[in-house]
Each structure stands twice: as C-alpha cells, then as structure tokens.
N, C-alpha and C positions, 0 to 999 in steps of 0.2 A: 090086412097087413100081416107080415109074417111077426112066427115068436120073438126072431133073431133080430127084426126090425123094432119090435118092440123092449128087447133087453138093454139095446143100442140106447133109446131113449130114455130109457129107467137108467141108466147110468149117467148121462147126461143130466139130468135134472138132480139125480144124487148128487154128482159132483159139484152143481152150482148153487146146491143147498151147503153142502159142507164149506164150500169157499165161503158165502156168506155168513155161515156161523161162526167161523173162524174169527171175521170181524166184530160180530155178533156178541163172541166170547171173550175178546179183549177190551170193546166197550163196558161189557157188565164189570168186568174186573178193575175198571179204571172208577167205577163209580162206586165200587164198593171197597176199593182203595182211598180213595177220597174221605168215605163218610169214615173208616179206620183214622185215618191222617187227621183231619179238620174236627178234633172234635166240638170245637165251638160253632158249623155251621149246623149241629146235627137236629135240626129244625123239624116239625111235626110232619112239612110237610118234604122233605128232606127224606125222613123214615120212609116214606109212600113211595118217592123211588128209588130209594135202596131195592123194597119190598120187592117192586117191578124188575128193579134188575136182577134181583137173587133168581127171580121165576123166569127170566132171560137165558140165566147163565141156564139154567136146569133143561131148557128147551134148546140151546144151542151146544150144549155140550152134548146129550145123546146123538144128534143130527151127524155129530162128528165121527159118530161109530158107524154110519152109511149104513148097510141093510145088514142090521145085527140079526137078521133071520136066518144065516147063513152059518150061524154062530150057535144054532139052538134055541128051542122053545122058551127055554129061561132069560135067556138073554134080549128074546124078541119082546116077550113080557115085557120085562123090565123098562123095553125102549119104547116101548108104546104107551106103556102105561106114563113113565116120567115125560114124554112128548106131552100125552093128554094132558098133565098134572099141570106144564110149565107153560103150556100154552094159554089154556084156562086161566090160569096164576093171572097170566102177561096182562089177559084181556080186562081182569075186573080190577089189577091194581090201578090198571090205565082208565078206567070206569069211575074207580074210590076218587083218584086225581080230581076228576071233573064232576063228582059231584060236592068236592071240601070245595071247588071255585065257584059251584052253584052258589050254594051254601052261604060262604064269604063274600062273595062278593055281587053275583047277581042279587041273592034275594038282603042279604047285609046281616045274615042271622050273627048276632053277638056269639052265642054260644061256639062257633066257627070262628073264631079270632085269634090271634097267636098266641096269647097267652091262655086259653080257655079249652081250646081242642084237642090239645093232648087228653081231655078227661077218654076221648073217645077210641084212643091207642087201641083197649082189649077189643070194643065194640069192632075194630075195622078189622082186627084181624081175626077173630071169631068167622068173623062173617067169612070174610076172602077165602081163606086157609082152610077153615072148616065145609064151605061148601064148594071146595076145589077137589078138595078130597074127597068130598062125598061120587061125588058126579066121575070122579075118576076112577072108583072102584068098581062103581055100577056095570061097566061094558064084563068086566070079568066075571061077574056071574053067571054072564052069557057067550062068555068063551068069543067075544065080539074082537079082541084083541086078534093081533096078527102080521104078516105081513104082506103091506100091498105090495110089493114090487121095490119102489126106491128106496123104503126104510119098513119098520115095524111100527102100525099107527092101529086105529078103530077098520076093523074089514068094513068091505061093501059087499058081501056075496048072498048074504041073507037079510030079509027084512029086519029083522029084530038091530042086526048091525047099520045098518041103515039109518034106524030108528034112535040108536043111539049116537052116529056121527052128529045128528041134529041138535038131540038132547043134550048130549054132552058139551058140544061146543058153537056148531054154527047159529042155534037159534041167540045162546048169550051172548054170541060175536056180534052178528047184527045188530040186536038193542043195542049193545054198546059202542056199536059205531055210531048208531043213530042217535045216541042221549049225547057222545062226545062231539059230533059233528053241529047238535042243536048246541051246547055249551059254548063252544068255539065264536060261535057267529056270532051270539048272542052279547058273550063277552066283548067283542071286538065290536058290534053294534055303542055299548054300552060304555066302553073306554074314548070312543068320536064323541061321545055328547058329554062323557065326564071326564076329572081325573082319572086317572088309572091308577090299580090298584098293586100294592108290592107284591102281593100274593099271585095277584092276576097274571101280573108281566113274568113271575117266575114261571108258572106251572100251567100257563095256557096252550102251549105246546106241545106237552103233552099226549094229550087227548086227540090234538089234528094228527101228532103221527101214528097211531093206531086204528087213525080212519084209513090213512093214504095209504097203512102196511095191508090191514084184510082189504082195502077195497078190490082189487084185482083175483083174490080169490074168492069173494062175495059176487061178482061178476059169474065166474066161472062155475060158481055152484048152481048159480038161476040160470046160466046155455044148458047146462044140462038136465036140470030138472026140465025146462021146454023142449027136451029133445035133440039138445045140440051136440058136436064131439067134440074133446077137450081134446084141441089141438097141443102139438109139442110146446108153439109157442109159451102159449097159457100156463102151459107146465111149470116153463122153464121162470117165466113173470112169478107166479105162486111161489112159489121155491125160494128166489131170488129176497122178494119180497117180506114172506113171515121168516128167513134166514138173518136178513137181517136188520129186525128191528131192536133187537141189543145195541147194536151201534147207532141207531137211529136215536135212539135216547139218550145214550152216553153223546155223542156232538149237539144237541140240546142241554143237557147239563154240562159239559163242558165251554158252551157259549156266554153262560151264567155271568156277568161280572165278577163279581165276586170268587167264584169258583175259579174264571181267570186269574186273579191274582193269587190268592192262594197258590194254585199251581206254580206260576211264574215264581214266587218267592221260594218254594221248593228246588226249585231250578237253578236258584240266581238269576232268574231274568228281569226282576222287578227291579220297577224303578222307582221306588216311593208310591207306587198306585195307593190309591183311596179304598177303602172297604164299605161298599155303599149297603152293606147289612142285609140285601136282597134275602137271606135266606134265616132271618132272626134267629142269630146266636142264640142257642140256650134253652129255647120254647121247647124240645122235644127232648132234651138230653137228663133228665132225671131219670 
C-alpha cells in the first residue's frame, strides 16, 4: 500500500476516535457533575465511578488533540503518556467495580456492605492510582513513548516497545475483561435463583461494558499476533470503540433510578417520582 494510502487512513480512524471522545468527554463530565450536584448520593460505590469517569475524561480528552506528534516531542510525551495513564485508570476502576460485586454480593462478604466498605476508600485507590502510575512511567525509561501515526501512544518498532504495549496494558486489559465477564454472568446466574441485590442491580453493568468496549480491539490484537493484517475496518471498530466508553458509562449511570430523578428535579421535570435509594445516601460521603 502506498504512504499516501496509508495517511488517508490514519486520519480516518483519528477522526472517529475524536468524534467518539467528544461523546466520551461529555459523558464523563455529566457524571462528575452529578456527584458535584447530588451530594447525598455520593455512595462508596458512587466514588468508584466517579473514579472511572475522571480516568475517562483524562483518556478522551488527549484523543481530542489527534496526533499531538506534529506538535513536538513534548507534547507527544505528554499524549501518550496521559492516554497510557487514563486508559489503564479506565480498565482497573472498571475491575475495582466488579470485584466490590464479588465481594458483596457473590460471595456476601459483610465487610463489603454499605455501611462497612468505605473503610477500604485508601486501600482502592492506593492500589488503582498507584499502580497506574507506576506502569505508566515505565515505557519512558525506554524512550518506548511516541507516535504511531493516529495519535501519540506506546511505539511498536522495537522489541522492548512491544514488550511494554503488553505490560503495560493489553495483558491487565484481558484479566479484566475476563474477571468482569466471569462477574457479570455469574451475578446474573445468581439474581434468577435469588433476590437481587441493591448494590448488584446498580453496578452490574459496569463491568459488561468494558468487556464489549476492549473486546473488539482484544480481537484485533490476537489477528495479529497469528499473523493477520489489521484491516482499516478493525481500525476504525477499535477507535470507535475505546473512544467511547465515557459515554458508555455515563448512559449506565444516567439510567440509574434514582440518578433519573435527581436529574429530572434539576430540570423541573419531575413529577413527585420516588427516590428508591439505589445508591445509599451517605455510605461514602464522610
């Protein structure tokens, strides 16, 4: 294929990454307007998609600067590094989700309870933040940063880059699709034979949509490692896809009951609706 054929395409796929983040970036912003606004739903597990959405905005706001390589090494830095940071971010707050559902409500751990799990606030974000960051800085000491072509991300040109597009994110992506896709079923297995659970029905969705957002570029990673070429399509699906999972979460939380009304009362569109407390007032907000 020619270079010119190929530029063709790197801008097509830039442009349906920025579209997507654009939605991407107003999702995140509606949910962290929210937890501003509503301070009585700001519930434990509430904070967890705040968290998720801050790491949202942080990955679909760079996307919005297209190929900040064009812009200088500073700036590509910066875009690649804050993509790695918020993507990473995205993948384990959506991870922490489904294992506080484990936790609660698969295995029924008390200490996971609404009133009880906030002890574990520092512990989640230690964990998250701290080894988001660690894994993020790692590619720069190997100069692994750069730009591929549609934006500025982790190179493919040397081993060692290679070695960290894995490390850094596609192998934690996987597990995490794979621990949230086991969660998912298992819960829904689990709510047919029981009650279901408040926690359950809030944050069960969670987790499915950051299986559906990587699965198509988890796809695309395994054609190639077999040998295969990463058609434009695929491109354009990937792109599309982790662009915009901001907004895939923001219309998840914005589905919420509760979160409806609030809104709507914001609005004046409420009609005396009920506040059925899906998101227990209070449990997080000390």
């Amino acid at each position: 294929r020619s270079f010119a054929f190929e530029l063709v395409e790197q801008e097509i796929v830039r442009d349906i990454s920025i579209g997507a983040s654009v939605f991407s970036f107003v999702g995140c912003i509606f949910i962290i307007a929210c937890y501003t606004k509503f301070r009585d739903l700001r519930s434990f597990a509430f904070e967890l998609v705040l968290c998720l959405s801050i790491s949202d905005l942080i990955s679909s706001f760079v996307k919005l600067w297209g190929d900040a390589g064009n812009h200088g090494k500073v700036l590509c830095w910066l875009q690649a590094f804050l993509m790695a940071f918020g993507e990473l971010a995205s993948v384990l707050w959506a991870a922490a989700l489904a294992f506080v559902l484990h936790m609660a409500f698969l295995r029924g751990d008390p200490a996971f309870g609404p009133s009880s799990i906030v002890q574990y606030r520092k512990k989640f974000h230690g964990a998250v933040w701290g080894t988001t960051l660690g894994l993020s800085l790692l590619p720069s000491f190997t100069g692994s940063y750069g730009d591929i072509g549609e934006w500025c991300w982790i190179l493919s040109t040397r081993s060692i880059d290679t070695a960290w597009r894995f490390m850094q994110f596609y192998i934690i992506m996987w597990v995490a699709v794979g621990y949230c896709i086991f969660v998912y079923f298992s819960v829904r297995k689990k709510m047919k034979e029981s009650a279901g659970s408040e926690l359950a029905t809030r944050i069960m969705y969670y987790p499915l949509v950051l299986a559906i957002i990587w699965l198509p570029g988890s796809i695309g990673v395994f054609w190639k490692m077999v040998g295969g070429s990463n058609h434009l399509s695929n491109k354009i699906l990937v792109a599309f896809c982790s662009g915009i999972f901001g907004f895939a979460n923001a219309v998840v939380y914005g589905l919420t009951p509760v979160v409806r009304t609030r809104v709507k009362e914001v609005l004046g569109l409420a009609s005396g609706g009920e506040d059925n407390g899906l998101l227990e007032p209070g449990t997080g907000s000390e």
